[in-house]
C-alpha positions in Angstrom: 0.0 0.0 0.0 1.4 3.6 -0.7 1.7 5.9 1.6 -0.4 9.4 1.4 0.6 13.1 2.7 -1.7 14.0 5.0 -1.6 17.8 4.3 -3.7 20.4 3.5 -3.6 19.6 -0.5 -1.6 16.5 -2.1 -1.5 14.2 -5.0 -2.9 10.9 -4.6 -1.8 7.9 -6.8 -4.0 5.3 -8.2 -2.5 2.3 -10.0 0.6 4.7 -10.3 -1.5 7.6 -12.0 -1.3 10.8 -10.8 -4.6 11.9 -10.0 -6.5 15.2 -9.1 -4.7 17.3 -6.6 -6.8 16.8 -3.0 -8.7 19.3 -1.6 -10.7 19.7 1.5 -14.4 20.4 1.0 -17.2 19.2 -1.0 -20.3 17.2 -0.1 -21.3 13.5 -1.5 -24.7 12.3 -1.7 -24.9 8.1 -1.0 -28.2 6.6 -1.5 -29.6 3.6 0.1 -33.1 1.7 -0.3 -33.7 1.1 3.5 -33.3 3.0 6.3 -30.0 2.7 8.6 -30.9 0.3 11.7 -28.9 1.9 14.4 -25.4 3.9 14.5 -24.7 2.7 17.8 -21.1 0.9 17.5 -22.0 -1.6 19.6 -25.0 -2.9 18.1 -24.6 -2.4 14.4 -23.7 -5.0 12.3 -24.6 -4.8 8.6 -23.0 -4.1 5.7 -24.9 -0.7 5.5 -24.3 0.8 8.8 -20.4 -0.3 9.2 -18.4 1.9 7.3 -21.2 5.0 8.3 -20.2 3.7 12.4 -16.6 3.8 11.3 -16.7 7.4 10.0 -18.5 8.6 13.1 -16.1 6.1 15.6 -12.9 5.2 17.0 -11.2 2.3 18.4 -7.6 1.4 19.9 -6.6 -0.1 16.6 -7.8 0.0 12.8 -6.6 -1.0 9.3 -3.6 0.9 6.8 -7.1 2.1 4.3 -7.4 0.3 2.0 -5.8 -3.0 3.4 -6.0 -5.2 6.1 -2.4 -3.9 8.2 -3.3 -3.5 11.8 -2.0 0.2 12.9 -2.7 2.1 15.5 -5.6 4.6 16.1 -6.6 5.9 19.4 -4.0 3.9 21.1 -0.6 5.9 19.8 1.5 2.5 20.8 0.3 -0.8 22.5 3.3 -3.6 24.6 2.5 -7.0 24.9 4.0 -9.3 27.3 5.9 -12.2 26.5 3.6 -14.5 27.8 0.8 -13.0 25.2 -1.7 -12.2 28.4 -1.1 -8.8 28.7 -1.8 -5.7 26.1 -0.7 -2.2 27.5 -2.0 0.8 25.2 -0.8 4.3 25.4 -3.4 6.5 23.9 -3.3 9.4 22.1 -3.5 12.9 23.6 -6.2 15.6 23.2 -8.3 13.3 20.9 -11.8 14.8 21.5 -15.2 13.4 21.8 -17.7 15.3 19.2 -19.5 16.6 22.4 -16.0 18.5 22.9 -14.8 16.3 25.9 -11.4 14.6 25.9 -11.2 11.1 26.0 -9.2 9.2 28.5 -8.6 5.8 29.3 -11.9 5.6 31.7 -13.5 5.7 28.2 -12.0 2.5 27.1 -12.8 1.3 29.9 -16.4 1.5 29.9 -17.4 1.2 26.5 -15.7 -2.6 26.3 -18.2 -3.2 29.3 -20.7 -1.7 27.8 -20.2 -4.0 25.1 -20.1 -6.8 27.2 -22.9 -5.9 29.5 -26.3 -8.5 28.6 -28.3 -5.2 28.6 -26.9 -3.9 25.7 -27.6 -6.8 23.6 -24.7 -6.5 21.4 -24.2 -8.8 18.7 -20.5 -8.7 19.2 -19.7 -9.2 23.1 -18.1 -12.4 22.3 -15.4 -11.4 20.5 -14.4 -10.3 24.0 -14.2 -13.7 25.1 -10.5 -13.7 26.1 -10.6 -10.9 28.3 -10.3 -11.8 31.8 -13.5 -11.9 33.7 -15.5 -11.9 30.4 -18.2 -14.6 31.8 -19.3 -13.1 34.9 -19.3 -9.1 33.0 -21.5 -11.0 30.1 -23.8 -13.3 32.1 -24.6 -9.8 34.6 -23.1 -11.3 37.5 -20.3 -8.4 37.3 -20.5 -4.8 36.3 -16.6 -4.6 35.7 -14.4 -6.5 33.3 -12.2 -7.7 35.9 -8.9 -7.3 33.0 -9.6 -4.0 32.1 -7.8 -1.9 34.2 -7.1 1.9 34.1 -3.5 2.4 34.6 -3.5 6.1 34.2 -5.1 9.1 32.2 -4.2 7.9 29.0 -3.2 4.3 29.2 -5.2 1.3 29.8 -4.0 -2.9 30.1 -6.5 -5.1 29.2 -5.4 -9.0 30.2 -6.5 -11.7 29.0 -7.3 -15.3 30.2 -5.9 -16.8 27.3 -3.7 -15.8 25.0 -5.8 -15.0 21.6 -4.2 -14.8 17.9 -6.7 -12.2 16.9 -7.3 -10.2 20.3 -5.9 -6.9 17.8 -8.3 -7.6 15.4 -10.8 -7.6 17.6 -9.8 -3.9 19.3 -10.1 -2.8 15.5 -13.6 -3.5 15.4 -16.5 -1.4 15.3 -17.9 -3.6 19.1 -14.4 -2.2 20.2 -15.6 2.0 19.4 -14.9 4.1 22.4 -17.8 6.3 23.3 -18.4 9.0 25.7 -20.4 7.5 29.1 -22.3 10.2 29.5 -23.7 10.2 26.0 -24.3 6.8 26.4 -26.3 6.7 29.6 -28.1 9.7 28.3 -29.6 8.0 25.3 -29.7 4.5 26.7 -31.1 2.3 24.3 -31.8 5.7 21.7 -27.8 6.4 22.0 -28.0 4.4 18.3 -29.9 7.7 17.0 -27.9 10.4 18.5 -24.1 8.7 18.3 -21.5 11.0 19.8 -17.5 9.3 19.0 -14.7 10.5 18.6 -14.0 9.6 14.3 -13.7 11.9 11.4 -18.1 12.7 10.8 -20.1 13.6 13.3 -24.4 13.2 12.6 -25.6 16.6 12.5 -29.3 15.2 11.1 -31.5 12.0 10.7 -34.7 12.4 9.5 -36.3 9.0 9.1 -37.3 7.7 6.1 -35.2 9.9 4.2 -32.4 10.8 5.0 -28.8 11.0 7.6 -26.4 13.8 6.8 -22.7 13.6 8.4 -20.5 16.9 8.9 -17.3 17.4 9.2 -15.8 17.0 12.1 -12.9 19.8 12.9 -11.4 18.7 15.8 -10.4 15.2 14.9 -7.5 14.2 15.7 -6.0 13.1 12.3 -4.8 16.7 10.4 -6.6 16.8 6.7 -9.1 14.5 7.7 -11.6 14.0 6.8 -11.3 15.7 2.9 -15.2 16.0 2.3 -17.4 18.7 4.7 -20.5 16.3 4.3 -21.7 13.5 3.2 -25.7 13.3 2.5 -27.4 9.7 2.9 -30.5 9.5 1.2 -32.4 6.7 2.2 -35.9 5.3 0.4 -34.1 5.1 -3.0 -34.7 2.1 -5.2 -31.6 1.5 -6.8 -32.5 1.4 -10.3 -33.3 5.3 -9.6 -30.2 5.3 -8.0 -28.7 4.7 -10.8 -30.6 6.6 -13.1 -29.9 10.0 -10.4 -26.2 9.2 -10.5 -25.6 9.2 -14.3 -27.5 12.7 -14.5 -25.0 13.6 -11.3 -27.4 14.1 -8.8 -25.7 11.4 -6.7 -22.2 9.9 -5.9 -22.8 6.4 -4.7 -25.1 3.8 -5.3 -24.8 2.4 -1.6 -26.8 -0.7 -3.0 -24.3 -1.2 -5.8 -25.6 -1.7 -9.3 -29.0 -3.3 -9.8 -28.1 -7.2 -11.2 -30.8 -6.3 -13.9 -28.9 -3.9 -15.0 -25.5 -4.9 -14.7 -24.4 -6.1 -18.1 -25.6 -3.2 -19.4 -24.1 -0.5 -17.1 -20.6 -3.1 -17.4 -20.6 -2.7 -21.4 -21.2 1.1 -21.4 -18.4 2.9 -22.2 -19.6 6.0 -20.4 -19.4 3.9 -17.0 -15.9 2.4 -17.6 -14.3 4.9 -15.3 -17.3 5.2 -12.7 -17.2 0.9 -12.1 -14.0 -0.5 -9.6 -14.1 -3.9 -8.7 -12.8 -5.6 -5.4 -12.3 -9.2 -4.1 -13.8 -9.3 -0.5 -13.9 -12.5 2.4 -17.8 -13.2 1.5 -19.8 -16.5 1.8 -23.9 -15.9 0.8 -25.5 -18.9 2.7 -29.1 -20.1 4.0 -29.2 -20.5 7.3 -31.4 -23.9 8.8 -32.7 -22.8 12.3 -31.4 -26.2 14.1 -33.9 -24.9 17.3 -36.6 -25.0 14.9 -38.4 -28.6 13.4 -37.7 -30.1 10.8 -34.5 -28.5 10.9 -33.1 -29.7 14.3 -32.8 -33.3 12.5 -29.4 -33.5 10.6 -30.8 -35.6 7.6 -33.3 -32.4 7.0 -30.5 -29.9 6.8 -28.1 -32.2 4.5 -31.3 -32.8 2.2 -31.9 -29.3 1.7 -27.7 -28.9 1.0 -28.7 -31.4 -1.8 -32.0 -29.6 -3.3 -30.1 -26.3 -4.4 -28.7 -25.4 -7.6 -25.6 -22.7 -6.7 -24.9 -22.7 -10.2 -28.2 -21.4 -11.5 -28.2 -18.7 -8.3 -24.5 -17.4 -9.8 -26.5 -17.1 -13.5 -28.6 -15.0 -12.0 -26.4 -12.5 -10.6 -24.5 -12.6 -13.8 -21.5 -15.0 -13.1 -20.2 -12.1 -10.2 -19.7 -15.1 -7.8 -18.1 -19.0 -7.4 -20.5 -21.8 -6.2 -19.4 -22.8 -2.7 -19.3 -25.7 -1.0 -18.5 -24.9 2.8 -18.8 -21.2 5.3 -15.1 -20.1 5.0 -14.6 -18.4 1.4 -11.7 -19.5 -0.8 -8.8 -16.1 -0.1 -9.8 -16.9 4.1 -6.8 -19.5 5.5 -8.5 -22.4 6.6 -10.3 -22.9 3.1 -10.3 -27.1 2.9 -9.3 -27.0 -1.1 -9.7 -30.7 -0.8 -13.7 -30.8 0.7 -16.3 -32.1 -1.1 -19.5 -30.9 0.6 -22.7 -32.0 -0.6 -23.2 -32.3 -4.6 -26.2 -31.0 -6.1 -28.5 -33.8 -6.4 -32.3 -33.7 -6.2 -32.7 -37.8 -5.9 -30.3 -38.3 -3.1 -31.9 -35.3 -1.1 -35.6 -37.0 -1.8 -34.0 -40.1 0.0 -32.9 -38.5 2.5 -35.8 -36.7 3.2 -37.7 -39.9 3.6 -35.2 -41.5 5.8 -35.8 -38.2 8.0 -39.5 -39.2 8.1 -40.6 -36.4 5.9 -41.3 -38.3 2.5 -44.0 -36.2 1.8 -41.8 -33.0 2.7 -43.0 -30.4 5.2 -44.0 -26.4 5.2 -41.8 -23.6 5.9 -40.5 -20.2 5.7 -38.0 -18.8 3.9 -36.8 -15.3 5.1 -35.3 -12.8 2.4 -34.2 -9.0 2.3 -35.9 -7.3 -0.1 -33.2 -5.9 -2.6 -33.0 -7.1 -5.6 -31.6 -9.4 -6.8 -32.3 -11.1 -3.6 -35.8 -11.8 -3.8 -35.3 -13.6 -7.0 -32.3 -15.9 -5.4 -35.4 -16.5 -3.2 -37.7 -17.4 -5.6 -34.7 -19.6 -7.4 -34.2 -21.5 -3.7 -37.6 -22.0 -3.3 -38.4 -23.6 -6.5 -35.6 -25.9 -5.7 -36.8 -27.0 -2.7 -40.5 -28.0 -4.3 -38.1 -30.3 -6.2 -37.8 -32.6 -3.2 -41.3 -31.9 -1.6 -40.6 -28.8 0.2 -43.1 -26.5 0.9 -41.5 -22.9 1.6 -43.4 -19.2 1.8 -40.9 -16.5 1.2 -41.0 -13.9 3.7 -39.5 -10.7 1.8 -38.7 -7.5 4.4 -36.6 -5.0 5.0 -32.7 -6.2 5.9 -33.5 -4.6 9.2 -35.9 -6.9 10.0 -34.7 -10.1 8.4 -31.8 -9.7 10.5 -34.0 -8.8 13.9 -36.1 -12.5 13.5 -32.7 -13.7 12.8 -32.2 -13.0 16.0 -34.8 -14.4 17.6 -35.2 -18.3 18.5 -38.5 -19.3 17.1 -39.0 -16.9 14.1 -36.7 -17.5 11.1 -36.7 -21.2 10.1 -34.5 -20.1 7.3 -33.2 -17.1 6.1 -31.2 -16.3 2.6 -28.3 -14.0 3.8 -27.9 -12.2 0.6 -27.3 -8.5 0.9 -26.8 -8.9 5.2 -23.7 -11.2 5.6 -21.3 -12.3 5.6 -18.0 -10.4 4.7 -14.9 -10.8 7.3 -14.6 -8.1 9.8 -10.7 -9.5 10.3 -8.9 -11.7 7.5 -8.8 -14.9 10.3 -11.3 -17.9 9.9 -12.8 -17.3 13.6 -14.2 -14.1 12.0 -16.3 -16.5 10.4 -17.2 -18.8 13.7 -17.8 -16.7 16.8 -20.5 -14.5 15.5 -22.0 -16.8 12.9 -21.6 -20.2 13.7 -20.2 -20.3 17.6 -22.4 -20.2 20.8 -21.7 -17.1 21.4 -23.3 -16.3 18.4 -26.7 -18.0 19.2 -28.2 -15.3 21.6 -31.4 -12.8 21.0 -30.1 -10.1 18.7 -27.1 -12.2 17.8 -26.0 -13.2 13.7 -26.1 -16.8 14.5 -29.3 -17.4 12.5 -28.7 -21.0 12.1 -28.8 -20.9 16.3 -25.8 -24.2 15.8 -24.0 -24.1 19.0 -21.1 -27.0 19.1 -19.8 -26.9 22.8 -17.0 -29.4 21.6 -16.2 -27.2 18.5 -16.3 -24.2 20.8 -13.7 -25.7 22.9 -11.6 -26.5 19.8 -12.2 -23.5 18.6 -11.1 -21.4 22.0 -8.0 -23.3 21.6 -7.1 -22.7 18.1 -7.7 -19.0 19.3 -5.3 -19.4 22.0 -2.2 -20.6 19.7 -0.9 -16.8 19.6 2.8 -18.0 19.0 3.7 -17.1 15.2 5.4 -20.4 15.4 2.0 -21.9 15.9 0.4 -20.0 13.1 0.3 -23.1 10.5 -1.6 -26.3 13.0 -4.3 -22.8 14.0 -4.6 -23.0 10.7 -5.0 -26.8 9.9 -7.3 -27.0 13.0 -9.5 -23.8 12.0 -9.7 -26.4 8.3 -11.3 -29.4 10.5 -13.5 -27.1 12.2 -15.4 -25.8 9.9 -15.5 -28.9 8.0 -17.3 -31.2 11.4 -19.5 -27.7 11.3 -20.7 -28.1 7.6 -20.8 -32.2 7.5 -23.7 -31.0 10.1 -25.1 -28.7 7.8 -26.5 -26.0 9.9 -26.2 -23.5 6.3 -26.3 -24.3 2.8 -23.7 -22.0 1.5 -24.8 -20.5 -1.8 -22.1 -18.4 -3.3 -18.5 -16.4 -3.0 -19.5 -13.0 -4.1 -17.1 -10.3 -6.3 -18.3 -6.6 -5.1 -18.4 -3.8 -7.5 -19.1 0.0 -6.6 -20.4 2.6 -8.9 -19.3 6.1 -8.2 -19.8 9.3 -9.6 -16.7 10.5 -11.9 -16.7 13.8 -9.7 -15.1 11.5 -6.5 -11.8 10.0 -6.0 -9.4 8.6 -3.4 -6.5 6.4 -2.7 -6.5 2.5 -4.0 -8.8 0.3 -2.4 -11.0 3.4 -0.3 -14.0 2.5 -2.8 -13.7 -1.2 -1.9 -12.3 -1.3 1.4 -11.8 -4.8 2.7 -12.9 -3.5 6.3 -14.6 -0.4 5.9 -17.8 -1.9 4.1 -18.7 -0.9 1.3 -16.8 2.9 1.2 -13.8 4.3 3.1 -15.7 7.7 3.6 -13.0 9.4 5.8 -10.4 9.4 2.6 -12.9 10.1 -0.3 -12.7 13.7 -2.0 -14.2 15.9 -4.3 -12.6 16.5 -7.2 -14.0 20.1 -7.8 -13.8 20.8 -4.3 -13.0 24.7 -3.9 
């Protein structure tokens, strides 16, 4: 990755071309079809809402933008001990909340428990797992995390009751956002509409229904960012509109990307050749089988319906922008099992199967879908599959926000396509694509383990591949992370569908540094870096 002034005005290089010279100013207009959930970093945990939470947060760590090289943010320098327990972090000084107030290392402090603490109900708290004291902070029975521990003004030591491979990862994270406490309490469970951090936007609007608008934020604590004054969500946009609004210039990102309708067309016109950049990204689009649910808590069911589904015919229909897959972890994640099998397509075998579950005559169900196209019609394309063997499933097509909050629940979602919700790699490790997804820690109310699998063994294995921090280690984590998620889809608790390409469509008046429009962890946009070119 090349390295970028950070001064008032520079030139940026993309692919070795000079580009525009960079200057601070401007407003972008990004348009969505539904509303944003929440903008509370500990609960949000979509696609839409990440890199928006980024842009208005802060945590101890982040990513080099437009890669995925761990640097420091609001921790200026971090010490680990030899024994890999104990993180020290010395933050940065005079970094300022948006409500003016400096943040200090009480702040840290709290918003990890806040994270933790039941009450919130964040879909993230396990990913704190190896900090000491983690169960009794995340089952209520303690208000504290007992390894947090505020050394002084502006340094904090978190230890840990394990040593943990991805534990910096994890303090890059959006669940890892420091936030003001008295913000926090304020709002309480409204703190999601009114976020106050400590990153590069700060909301100055949200109108529901239409629209969020981001300002610039003057006291942050990174000189020239961010380069834009505002950015402008519109929300309520179908994205064929979207489209149409951002050839005429009347908006700068499709936030839904390019309809699939549309996308061989806008791919062959020359007048979009410059507007189109495409990224490879850690994804795996899956249906999830709630195993807490009948039929779906018997094995033979789940494998069956593994069986019923053409993932070649669901790639056609999205116009070849993804690989079939045949197991959760994506092909560019270590841990991919080159060698696995999975379960072929075959409509026969998953009819037998069905019968020697008891259900020759298959059974009813429902299918849960966002409703963005092309998702909807993946739906359809599942659902017709499954009448191939006899099953019987109503499609359920709502808002993402929604989808994801029966998701969440126990007894609502019997399946659910993911398309358009999940799931791209917060962190390039294969837990990434256990703890939150497929672990126990996973399967609570509110959580993103929709499939509600919880292994205790595999947890345990799991834990312990987690805990092989020495780099000397780094290649058995790696084999055992392989046999893990292998056991886990020999069970069957998803049928994953597809590895997904990404593609953004911006206007020609934007640019930025290589890999901002694609970010790997700043889903979809890297907002902070983006500029106008006819900024004044």
């Amino acid at each position: 990755m090349r390295k970028w002034l950070l001064a008032g005005a520079a030139i940026f290089l993309l692919s070795g071309v000079a580009v525009a010279e960079v200057k601070q100013g401007g407003s972008m207009t990004v348009t969505y079809k539904d509303d944003v959930s929440t903008l509370d970093p500990a609960i949000g945990y979509d696609w839409q809402n990440w890199s928006m939470i980024k842009s208005l947060f802060d945590s101890l760590m982040d990513y080099q933008p437009g890669t995925t090289e761990l640097i420091p943010d609001l921790a200026e320098s971090y010490d680990i001990s030899q024994d890999g327990l104990t993180y020290t972090f010395k933050l940065r000084q005079g970094v300022k909340f948006h409500n003016g107030r400096e943040m200090t290392a009480e702040d840290v402090k709290y918003s990890l428990e806040r994270t933790v603490n039941p009450e919130t109900q964040s879909p993230g708290a396990g990913f704190f797992g190896a900090i000491k004291g983690f169960d009794a902070a995340s089952s209520g029975d303690a208000k504290e995390l007992e390894g947090v521990e505020v050394v002084e003004e502006a340094t904090v030591k978190i230890v840990l009751s394990r040593p943990d491979a991805t534990f910096l990862h994890v303090m890059a994270l959006n669940f890892a956002s420091v936030v003001p406490s008295e913000e926090a309490e304020k709002h309480g469970p409204d703190f999601g509409k009114n976020p106050v951090g400590t990153g590069a936007f700060k909301l100055t609007e949200w109108t529901l229904g239409q629209r969020l608008v981001f300002e610039r934020n003057a006291d942050y604590y990174q000189a020239g960012l961010p380069r834009l004054d505002q950015i402008v969500f519109e929300v309520g946009q179908e994205p064929i509109v979207a489209l149409l609004r951002l050839e005429r210039g009347e908006v700068d990102i499709a936030g839904d990307g390019i309809p699939p309708a549309k996308f061989l067309e806008v791919k062959n016109d020359p007048k979009f050749k410059d507007m189109i950049i495409e990224g490879s990204q850690l994804h795996t689009g899956y249906v999830t089988m709630n195993v807490k649910m009948a039929p779906f808590d018997n094995v033979k069911v789940r494998q069956a319906v593994n069986m019923a589904i053409n993932k070649d015919r669901i790639v056609r229909i999205i116009n070849g922008r993804a690989v079939p897959a045949n197991q959760p972890l994506p092909p560019l994640m270590p841990g991919y099992d080159e060698s696995y099998e999975g379960f072929a397509y075959d409509q026969e075998k998953a009819k037998a199967l069905l019968a020697e579950a008891g259900f020759a005559d298959g059974f009813d169900t429902e299918l849960f879908v966002a409703n963005t196209d092309p998702q909807p019609r993946i739906a359809q394309a599942i659902q017709q599959d499954l009448a191939g063997i006899g099953i019987r499933a109503q499609i359920k097509s709502l808002a993402q926000a929604n989808v994801i909050a029966a998701g969440g629940e126990a007894d609502q979602a019997p399946m659910i396509w993911s398309g358009g919700m999940a799931w791209i790699a917060d962190f390039p490790d294969p837990s990434n694509f256990y703890g939150p997804i497929l672990g126990c820690g996973g399967a609570v109310p509110g959580g993103w383990n929709w499939s509600w699998y919880c292994n205790e063994e595999l947890d345990a294995r799991a834990a312990k591949a987690d805990s092989m921090a020495d780099p000397a280690q780094a290649e058995p984590r790696i084999e055992e992370w392989k046999k893990i998620f292998t056991a886990i889809q020999d069970e069957a608790p998803w049928v994953p569908i597809f590895n997904e390409q990404r593609f953004t469509i911006r206007s020609d008046r934007l640019d930025g540094p290589e890999g901002i429009f694609v970010d790997p962890v700043h889903i979809p946009v890297h907002y902070d870096y983006v500029f106008a070119k006819d900024a004044q």
